[in-house]
C-alpha positions as CSV (number, residue, x, y, z in Angstrom):
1,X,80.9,152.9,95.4
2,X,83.3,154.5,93.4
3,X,86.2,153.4,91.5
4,X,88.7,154.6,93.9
5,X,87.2,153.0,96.9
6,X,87.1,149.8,95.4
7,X,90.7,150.4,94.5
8,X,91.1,151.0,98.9
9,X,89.1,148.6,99.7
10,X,90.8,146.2,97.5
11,X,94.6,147.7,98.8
12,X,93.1,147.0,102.6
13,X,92.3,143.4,101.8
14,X,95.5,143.0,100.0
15,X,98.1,144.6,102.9
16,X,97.3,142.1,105.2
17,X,97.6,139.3,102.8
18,X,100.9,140.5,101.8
19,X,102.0,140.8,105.3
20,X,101.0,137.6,106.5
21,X,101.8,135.8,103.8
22,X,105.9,136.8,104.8
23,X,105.7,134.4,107.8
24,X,105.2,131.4,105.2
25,X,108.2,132.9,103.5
26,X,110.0,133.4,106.4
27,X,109.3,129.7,107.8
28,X,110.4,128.0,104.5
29,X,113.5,130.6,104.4
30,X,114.2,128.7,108.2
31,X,113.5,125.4,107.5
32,X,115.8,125.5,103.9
33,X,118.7,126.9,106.2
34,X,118.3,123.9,108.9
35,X,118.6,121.7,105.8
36,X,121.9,123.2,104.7
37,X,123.0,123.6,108.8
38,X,124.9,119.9,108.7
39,X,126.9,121.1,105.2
40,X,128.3,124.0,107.0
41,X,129.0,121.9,110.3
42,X,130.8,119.1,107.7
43,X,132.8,121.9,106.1
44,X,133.8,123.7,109.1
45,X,134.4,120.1,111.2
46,X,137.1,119.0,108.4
47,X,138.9,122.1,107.7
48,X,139.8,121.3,112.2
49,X,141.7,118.2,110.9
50,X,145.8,118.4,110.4
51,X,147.2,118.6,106.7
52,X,149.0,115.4,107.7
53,X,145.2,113.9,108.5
54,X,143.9,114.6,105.0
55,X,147.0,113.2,103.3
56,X,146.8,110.2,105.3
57,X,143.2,109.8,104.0
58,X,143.7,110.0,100.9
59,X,146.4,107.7,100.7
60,X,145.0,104.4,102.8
61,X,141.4,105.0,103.6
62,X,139.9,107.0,100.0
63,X,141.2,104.6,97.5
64,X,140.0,101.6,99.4
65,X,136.8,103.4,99.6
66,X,136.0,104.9,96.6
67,X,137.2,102.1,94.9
68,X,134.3,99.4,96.7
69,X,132.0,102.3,96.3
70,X,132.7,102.6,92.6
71,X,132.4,98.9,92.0
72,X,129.4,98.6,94.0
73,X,127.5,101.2,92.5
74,X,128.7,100.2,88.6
75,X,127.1,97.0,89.4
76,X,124.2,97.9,91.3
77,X,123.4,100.1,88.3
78,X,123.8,97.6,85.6
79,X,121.4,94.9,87.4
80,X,118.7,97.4,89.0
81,X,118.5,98.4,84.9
82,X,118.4,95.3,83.8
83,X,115.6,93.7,86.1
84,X,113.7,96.9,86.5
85,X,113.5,97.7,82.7
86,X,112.9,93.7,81.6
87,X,109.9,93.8,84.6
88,X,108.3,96.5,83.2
89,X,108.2,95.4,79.4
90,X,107.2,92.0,80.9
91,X,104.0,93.2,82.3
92,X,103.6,95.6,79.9
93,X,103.9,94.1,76.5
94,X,102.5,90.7,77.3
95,X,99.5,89.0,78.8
96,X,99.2,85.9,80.5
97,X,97.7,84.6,83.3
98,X,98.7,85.9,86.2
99,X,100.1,89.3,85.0
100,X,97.3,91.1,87.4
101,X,99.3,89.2,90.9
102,X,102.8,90.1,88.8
103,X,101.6,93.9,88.5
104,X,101.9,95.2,92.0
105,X,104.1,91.8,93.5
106,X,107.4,93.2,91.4
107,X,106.6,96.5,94.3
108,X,107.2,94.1,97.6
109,X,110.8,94.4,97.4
110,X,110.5,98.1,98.4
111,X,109.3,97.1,102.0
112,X,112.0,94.8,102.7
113,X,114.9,97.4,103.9
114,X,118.8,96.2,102.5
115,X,120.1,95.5,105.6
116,X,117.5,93.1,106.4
117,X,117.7,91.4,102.9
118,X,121.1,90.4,104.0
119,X,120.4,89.9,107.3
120,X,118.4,87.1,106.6
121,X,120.5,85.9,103.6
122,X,123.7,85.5,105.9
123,X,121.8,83.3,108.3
124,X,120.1,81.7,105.1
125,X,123.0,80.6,103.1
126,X,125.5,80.1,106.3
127,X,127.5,77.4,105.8
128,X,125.6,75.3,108.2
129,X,122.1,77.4,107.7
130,X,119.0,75.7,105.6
131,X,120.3,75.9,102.2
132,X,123.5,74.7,101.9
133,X,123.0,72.4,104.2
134,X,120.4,70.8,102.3
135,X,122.1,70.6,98.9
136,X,124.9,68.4,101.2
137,X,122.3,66.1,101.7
138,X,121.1,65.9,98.5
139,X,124.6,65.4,97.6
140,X,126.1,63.0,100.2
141,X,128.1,65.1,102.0
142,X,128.1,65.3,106.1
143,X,130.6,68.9,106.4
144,X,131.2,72.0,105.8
145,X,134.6,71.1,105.1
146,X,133.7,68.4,102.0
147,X,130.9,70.6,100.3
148,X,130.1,74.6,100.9
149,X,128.7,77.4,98.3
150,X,131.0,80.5,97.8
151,X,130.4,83.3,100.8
152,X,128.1,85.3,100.0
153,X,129.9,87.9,102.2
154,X,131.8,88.8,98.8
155,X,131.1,92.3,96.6
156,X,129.4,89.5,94.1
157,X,126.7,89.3,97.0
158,X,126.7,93.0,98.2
159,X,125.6,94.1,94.1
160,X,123.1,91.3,93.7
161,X,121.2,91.1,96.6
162,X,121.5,95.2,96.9
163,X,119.7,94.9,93.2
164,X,117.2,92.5,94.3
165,X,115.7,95.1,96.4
166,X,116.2,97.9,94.4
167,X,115.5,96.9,91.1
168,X,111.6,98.8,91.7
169,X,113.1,102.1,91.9
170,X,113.8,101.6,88.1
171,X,110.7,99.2,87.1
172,X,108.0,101.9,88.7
173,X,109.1,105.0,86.2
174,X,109.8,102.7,83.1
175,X,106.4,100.5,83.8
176,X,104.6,104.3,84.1
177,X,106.6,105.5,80.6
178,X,106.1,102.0,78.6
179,X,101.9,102.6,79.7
180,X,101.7,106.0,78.7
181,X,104.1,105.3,75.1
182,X,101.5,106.1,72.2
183,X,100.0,103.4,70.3
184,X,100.5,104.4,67.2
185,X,104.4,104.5,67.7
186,X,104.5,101.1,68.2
187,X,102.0,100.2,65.5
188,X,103.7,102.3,63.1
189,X,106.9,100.0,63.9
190,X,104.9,96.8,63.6
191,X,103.8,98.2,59.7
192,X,107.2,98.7,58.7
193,X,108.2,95.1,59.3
194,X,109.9,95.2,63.3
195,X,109.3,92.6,65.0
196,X,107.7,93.4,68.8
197,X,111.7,92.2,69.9
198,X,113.0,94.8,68.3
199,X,110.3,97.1,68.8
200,X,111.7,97.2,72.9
201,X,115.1,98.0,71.3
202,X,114.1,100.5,68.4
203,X,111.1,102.4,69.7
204,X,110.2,101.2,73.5
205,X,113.8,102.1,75.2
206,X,114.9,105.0,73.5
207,X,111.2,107.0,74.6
208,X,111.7,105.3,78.6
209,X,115.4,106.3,78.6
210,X,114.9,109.2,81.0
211,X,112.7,106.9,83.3
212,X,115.8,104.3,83.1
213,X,117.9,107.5,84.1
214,X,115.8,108.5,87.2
215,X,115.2,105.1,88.4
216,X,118.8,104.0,88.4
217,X,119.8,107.5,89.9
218,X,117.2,106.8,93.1
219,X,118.8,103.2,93.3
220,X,122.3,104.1,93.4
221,X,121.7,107.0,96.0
222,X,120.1,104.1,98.3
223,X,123.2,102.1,97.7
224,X,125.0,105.2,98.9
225,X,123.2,105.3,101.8
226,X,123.5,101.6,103.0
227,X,125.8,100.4,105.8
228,X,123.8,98.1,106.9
229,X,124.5,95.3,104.1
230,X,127.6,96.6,103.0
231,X,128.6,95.9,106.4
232,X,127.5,92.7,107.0
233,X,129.0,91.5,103.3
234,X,132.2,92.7,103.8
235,X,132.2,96.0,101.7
236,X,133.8,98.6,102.8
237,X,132.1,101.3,101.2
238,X,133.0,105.0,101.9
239,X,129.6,105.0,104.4
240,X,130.9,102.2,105.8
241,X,134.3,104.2,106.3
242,X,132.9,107.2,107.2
243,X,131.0,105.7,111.1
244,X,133.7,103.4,111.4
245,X,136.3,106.3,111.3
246,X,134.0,108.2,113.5
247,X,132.9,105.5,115.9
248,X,135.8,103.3,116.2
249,X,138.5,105.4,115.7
250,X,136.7,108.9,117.3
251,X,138.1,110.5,114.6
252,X,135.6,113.2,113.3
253,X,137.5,115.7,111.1
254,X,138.5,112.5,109.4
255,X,135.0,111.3,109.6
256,X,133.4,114.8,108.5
257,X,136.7,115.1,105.8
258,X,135.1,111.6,103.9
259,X,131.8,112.3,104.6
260,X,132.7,115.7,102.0
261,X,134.0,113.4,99.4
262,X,130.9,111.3,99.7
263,X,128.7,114.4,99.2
264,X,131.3,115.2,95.9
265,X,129.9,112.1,94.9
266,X,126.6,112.7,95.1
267,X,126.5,115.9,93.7
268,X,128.6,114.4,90.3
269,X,125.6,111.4,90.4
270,X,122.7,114.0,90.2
271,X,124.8,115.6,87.3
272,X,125.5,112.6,85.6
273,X,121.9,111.7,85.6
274,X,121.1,114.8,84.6
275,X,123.4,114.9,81.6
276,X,122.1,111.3,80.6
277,X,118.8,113.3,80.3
278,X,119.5,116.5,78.6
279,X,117.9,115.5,75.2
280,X,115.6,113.2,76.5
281,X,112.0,115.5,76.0
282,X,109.4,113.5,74.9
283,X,105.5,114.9,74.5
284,X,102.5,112.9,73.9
285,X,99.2,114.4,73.5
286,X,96.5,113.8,75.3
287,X,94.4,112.1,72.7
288,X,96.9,109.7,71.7
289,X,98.4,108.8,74.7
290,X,96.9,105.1,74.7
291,X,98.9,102.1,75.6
292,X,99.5,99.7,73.0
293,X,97.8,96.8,72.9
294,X,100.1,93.4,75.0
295,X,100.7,90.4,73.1
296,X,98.2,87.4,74.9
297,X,100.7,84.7,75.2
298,X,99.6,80.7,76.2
299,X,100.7,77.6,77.4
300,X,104.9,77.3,77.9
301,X,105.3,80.9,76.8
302,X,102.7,82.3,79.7
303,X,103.9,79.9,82.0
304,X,107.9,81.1,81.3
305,X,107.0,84.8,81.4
306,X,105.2,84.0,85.0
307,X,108.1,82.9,86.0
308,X,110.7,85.2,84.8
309,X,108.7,87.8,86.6
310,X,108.3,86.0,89.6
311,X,111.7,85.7,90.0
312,X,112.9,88.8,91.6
313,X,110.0,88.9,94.1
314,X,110.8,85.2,95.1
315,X,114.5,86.3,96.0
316,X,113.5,89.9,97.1
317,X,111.1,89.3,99.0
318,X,109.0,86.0,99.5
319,X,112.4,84.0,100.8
320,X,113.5,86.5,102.8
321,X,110.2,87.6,104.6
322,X,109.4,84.2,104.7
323,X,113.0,83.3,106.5
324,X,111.9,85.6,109.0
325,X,108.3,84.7,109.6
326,X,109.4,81.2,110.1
327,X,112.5,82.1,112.8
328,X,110.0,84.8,114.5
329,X,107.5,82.3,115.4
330,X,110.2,79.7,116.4
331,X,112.2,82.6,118.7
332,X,107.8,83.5,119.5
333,X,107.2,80.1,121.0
334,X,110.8,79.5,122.7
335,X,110.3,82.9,124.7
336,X,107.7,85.0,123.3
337,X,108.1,88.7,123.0
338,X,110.4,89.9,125.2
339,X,109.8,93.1,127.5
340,X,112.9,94.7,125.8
341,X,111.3,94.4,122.2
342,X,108.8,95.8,123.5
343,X,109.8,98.9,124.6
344,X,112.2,99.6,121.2
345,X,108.7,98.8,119.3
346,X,107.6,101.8,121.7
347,X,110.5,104.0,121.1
348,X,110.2,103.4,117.2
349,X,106.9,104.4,117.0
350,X,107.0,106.8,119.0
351,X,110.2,108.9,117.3
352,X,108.6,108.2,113.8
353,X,105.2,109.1,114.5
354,X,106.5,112.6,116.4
355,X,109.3,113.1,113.2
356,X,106.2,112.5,110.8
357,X,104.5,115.4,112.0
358,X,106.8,117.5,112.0
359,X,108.2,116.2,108.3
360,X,104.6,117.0,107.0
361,X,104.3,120.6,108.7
362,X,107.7,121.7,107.1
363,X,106.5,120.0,104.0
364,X,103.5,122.3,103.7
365,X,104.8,125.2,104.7
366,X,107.2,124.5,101.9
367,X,105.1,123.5,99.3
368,X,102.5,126.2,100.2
369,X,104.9,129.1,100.0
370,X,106.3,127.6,96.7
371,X,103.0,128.0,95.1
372,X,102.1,131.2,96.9
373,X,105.2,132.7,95.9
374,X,106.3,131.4,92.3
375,X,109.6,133.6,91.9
376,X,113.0,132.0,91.5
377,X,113.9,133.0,95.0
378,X,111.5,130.8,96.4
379,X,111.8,127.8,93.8
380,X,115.2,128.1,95.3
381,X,114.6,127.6,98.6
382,X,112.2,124.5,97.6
383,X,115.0,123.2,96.3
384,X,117.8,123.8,98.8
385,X,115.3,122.3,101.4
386,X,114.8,118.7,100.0
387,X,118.5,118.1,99.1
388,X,118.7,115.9,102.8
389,X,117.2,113.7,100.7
390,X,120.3,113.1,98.4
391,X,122.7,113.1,100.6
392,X,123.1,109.6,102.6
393,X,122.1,109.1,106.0
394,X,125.4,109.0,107.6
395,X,126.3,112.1,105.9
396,X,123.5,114.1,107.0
397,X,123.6,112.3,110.2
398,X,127.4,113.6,111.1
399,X,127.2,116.8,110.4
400,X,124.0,116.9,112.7
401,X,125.8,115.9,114.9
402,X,129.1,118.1,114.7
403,X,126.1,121.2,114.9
404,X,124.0,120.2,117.8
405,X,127.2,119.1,119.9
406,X,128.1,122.4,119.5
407,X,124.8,124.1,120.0
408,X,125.1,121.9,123.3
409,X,128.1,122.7,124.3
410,X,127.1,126.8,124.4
411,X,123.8,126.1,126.0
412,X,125.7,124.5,128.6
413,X,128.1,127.0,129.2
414,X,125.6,129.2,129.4
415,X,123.4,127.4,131.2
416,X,126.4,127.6,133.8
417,X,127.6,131.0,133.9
418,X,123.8,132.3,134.2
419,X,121.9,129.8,136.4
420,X,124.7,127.8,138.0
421,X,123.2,124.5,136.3
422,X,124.8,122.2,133.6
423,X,122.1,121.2,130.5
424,X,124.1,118.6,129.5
425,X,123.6,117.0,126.1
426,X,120.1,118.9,125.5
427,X,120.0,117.6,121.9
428,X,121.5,114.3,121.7
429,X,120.7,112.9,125.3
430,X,116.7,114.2,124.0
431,X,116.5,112.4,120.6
432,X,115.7,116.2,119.2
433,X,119.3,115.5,116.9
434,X,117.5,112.4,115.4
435,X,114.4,114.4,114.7
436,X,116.2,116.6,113.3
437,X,118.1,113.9,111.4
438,X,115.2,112.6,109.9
439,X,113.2,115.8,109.3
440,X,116.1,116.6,106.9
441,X,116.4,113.2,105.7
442,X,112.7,113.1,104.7
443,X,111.4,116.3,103.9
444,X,111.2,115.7,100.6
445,X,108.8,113.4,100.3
446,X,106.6,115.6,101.7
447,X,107.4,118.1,99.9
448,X,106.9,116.5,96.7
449,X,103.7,114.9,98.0
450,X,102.2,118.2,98.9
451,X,103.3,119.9,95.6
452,X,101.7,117.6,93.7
453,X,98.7,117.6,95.6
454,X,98.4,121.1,95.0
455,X,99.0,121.2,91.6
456,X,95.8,119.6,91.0
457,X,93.7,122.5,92.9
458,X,93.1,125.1,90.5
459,X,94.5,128.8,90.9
460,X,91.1,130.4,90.6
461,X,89.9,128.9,93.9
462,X,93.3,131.3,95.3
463,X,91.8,134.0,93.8
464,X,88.6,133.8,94.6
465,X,89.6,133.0,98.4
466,X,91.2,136.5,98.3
467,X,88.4,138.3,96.7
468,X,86.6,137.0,99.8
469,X,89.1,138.6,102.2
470,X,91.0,135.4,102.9
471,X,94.6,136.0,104.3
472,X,97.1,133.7,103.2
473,X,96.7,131.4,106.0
474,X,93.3,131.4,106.0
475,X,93.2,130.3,102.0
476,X,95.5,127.7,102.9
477,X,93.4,126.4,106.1
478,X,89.5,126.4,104.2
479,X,91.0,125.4,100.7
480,X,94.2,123.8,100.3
481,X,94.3,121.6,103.2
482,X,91.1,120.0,102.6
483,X,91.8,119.4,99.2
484,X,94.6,118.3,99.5
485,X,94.4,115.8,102.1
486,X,94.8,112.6,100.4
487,X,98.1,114.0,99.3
488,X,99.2,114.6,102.7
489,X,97.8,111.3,104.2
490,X,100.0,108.9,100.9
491,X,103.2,111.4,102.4
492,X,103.1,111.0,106.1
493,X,102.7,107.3,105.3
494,X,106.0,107.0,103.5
495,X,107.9,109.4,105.7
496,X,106.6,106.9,108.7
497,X,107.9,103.9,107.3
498,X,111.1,105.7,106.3
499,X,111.5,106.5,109.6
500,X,111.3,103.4,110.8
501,X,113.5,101.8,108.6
502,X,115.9,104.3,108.7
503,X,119.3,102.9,110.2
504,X,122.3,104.9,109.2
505,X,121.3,108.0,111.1
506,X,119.9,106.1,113.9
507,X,123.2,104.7,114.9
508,X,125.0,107.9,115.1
509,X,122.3,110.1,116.5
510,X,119.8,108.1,119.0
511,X,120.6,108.7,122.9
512,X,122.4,106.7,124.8
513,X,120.5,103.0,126.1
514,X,117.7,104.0,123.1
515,X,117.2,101.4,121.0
516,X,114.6,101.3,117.4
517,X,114.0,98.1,115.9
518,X,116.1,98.7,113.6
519,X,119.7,99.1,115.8
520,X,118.4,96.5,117.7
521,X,118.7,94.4,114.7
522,X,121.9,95.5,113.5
523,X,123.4,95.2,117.1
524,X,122.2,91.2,117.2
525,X,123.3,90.6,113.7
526,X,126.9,92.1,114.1
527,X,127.2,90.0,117.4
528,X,125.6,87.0,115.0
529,X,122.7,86.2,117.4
530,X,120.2,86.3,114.0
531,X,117.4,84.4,115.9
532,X,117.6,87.1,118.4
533,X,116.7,89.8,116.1
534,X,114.1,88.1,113.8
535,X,110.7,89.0,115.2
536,X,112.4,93.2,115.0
537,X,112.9,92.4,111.6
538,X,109.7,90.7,110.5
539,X,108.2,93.8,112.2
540,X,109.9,96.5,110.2
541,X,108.7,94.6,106.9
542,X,105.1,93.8,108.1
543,X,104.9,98.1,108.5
544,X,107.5,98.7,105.0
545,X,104.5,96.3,103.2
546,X,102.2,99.2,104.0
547,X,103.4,102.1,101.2
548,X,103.3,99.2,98.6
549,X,99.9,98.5,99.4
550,X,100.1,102.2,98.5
551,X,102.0,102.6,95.6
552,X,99.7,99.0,94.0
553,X,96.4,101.0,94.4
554,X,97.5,104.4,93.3
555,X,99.3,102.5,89.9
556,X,95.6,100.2,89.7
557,X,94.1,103.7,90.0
558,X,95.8,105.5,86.8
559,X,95.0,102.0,85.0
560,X,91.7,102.4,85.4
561,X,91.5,106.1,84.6
């Protein structure tokens, strides 16, 4: 054969490659605009609202808002560092007995959601609950009235039980950072005379600053995105504003008008964090990257560090999942499971599994296009199509819902003119708006699962698949997707339980008479009927335990290796 029918041979193969290949470009080019679809809806929603509506905002509601926001998240931030950061060096640095149990236990926190931490709290420290009623008897008291603990329904109690669940967000990253650290670093300190104390000041901190950075910035976009606890404790937090204003008052420009300040906020947290990392760029070769070597510690001082570690998973997560676990097999033997739990353990399932699919299929087409297609155009679109992810759930949620009320409203109309027939509320009566809520919401943990996954598979096997004749799609279906299906599997787990933890969004957005475990939950504890909603919530943790199981083996894993 000669050399220019190789060359049309090989311009055969490669036209239909190319021309396939633009359907992955044009999915990902669809399912980045879907993400950005409840900005536009926000921005066109508030510009409806009167100058005199704006002013009023920002003269009673903002301030209130931003203020409790501010305070909230300053505090969050400071503990989440402090507990994540002393964790990791904990279990890093030292050995004693137990540290193996201490390891992957400082992780259970992560399935307990932050409404339900203070959920269970409220009933736990009620005036007349278990606690405080048993420090009056250990102190002679009969009432309420001679002897009760400050409320935990305070901003105090927002920031620290808020940071008892979230302080893993920062100990994950710094735990990764302080294992990979060079030896020698740390024994070149120990030469010149520091002691290991200041060795976590000096040498240790400094190098895991950037994981401090990123975990804090993850913990404070979850405080964001709470209304549960904020709620229930009495904050009033600019989420909190934004479905009151919305729900109670049925005011959405006002609603949509905060939810844009909220989204201002995010976008300056991302910066900041970014800033805070600018300098950060730390490399470690592969040949010294070594751990150094933890300090064995005995007797008192095992025995104190075993219990300085365990206390953030007794309070974030043993007390309260035991709490429940007790009042669900008390509410269990009164009445058993009720028909009506039941059917929203249905309904939950069902929603997360469908929105899971369909979170993983965007997520791959995403990913796949990304590495098919490295130019900055489609890096772009990668980007633009996980930002759902930063923006809280409420925020997301409304605008949502300002664009498939409208979408509704035309169908309808249509529908009518055309056919004679009304459609209704297509979207929102169907659950599709709460799909599409949470395929915003979570596409990018898929994405970033996929991606990595990906990473690992070498581009020669692309190459080759091509030289074979291969399209796109048929690379992707005989190489990538096998390879990467333990990638795939670890996402569509998270994105489940996300889904059914998710609460913000599911209040705004589910159909009318559909209940998840997790509104039905909310809904009892705003009524204060806790018993009511125990075995929902015992539920949602049992499932949220599964990604830590998850996270434990994947972290045992890179030990190992």
């Amino acid at each position: 054969m000669s050399q220019s029918e190789i060359s049309a041979a090989s311009a055969a193969r490669s036209k239909p490659f190319r021309s396939r290949g633009r359907v992955w470009l044009f999915a990902s080019f669809v399912i980045a605009a879907l993400v950005m679809v409840p900005v536009a809806a926000l921005l066109w929603q508030a510009l409806q609202g009167s100058a005199g509506l704006w002013s009023h905002l920002a003269r009673f509601v903002l301030p209130h808002a931003l203020s409790q926001t501010a305070i909230l998240m300053a505090g969050v931030g400071v503990l989440v560092a402090a507990i994540g950061t002393g964790a990791a060096w904990l279990v890093t640095a030292y050995d004693f007995k137990g540290k193996r149990v201490l390891e992957w236990a400082l992780l259970l926190p992560l399935a307990v959601p932050t409404y339900i931490v203070a959920y269970a709290y409220l009933d736990l420290l009620h005036p007349l609950g278990p606690v405080q009623s048993g420090v009056r008897a250990v102190l002679g008291y009969d009432s309420p009235r001679q002897f009760r603990l400050p409320d935990i329904r305070s901003m105090s109690g927002a920031i620290i039980l808020l940071s008892l669940v979230l302080y893993p967000y920062v100990y994950l990253p710094v735990r990764a950072m302080f294992m990979t650290q060079a030896a020698n670093l740390v024994e070149v300190a120990r030469t010149l005379g520091i002691r290991r104390r200041a060795i976590f000041w000096r040498v240790a901190m400094p190098l895991a600053r950037p994981a401090v950075a990123v975990g804090v910035s993850l913990a404070l976009m979850e405080t964001l995105n709470d209304i549960g606890a904020s709620e229930f404790l009495g904050v009033r937090s600019l989420t909190v504003s934004i479905y009151t204003t919305w729900v109670t008052r049925s005011d959405l420009p006002g609603a949509a008008q905060i939810a844009l300040a909220m989204i201002v906020l995010v976008i300056a947290l991302v910066s900041l964090e970014r800033w805070a990392r600018r300098r950060q760029r730390y490399s470690i070769t592969a040949q010294r990257a070594r751990s150094f070597a933890p300090k064995p510690l005995k007797g008192k001082a095992a025995a104190l560090a075993l219990v300085l570690g365990l206390l953030p998973v007794v309070f974030g997560f043993l007390l309260p999942a035991g709490y429940l676990a007790v009042e669900a097999w008390k509410r269990f033997q009164f009445a058993g499971l009720s028909g009506k739990l039941l059917i929203e353990a249905r309904n939950t399932f069902t929603l997360s599994a469908l929105a899971t699919v369909a979170v993983l299929v965007c997520g791959l087409v995403v990913a796949f296009a990304a590495r098919s297609y490295p130019q900055r155009g489609m890096q772009a679109v990668s980007r633009i199509s996980t930002l759902g992810y930063a923006m809280p759930g409420t925020v997301l949620a409304l605008g949502i819902l300002i664009a498939t009320a409208g979408f509704d409203r035309f169908l309808d109309a249509q529908a009518r003119e055309w056919l004679g027939v009304s459609t209704g509320l297509l979207l929102i009566g169907s659950g599709a708006a709460l799909g599409y809520a949470y395929l915003a919401r979570f596409l990018a943990i898929s994405v970033g699962s996929v991606e990595a996954g990906l990473t690992r598979i070498p581009r020669s096997y692309d190459q080759a698949a091509r030289t074979l004749g291969h399209s796109l799609t048929g690379t992707f279906r005989h190489v990538h997707l096998p390879l990467s299906k333990a990638a795939i599997a670890a996402a569509g787990l998270l994105v489940f339980v996300d889904c059914m933890k998710e609460l913000s969004a599911t209040l705004l957005l589910r159909p009318l008479n559909f209940e998840t475990l997790a509104t039905h939950l909310y809904g009892e504890a705003a009524r204060g009927t806790y018993e009511e909603a125990s075995i929902a919530a015992l539920a949602i943790v049992v499932v949220g335990i599964l990604p830590v199981i998850l996270l434990a083996r994947i972290g045992r894993n890179e030990q190992q290796g």
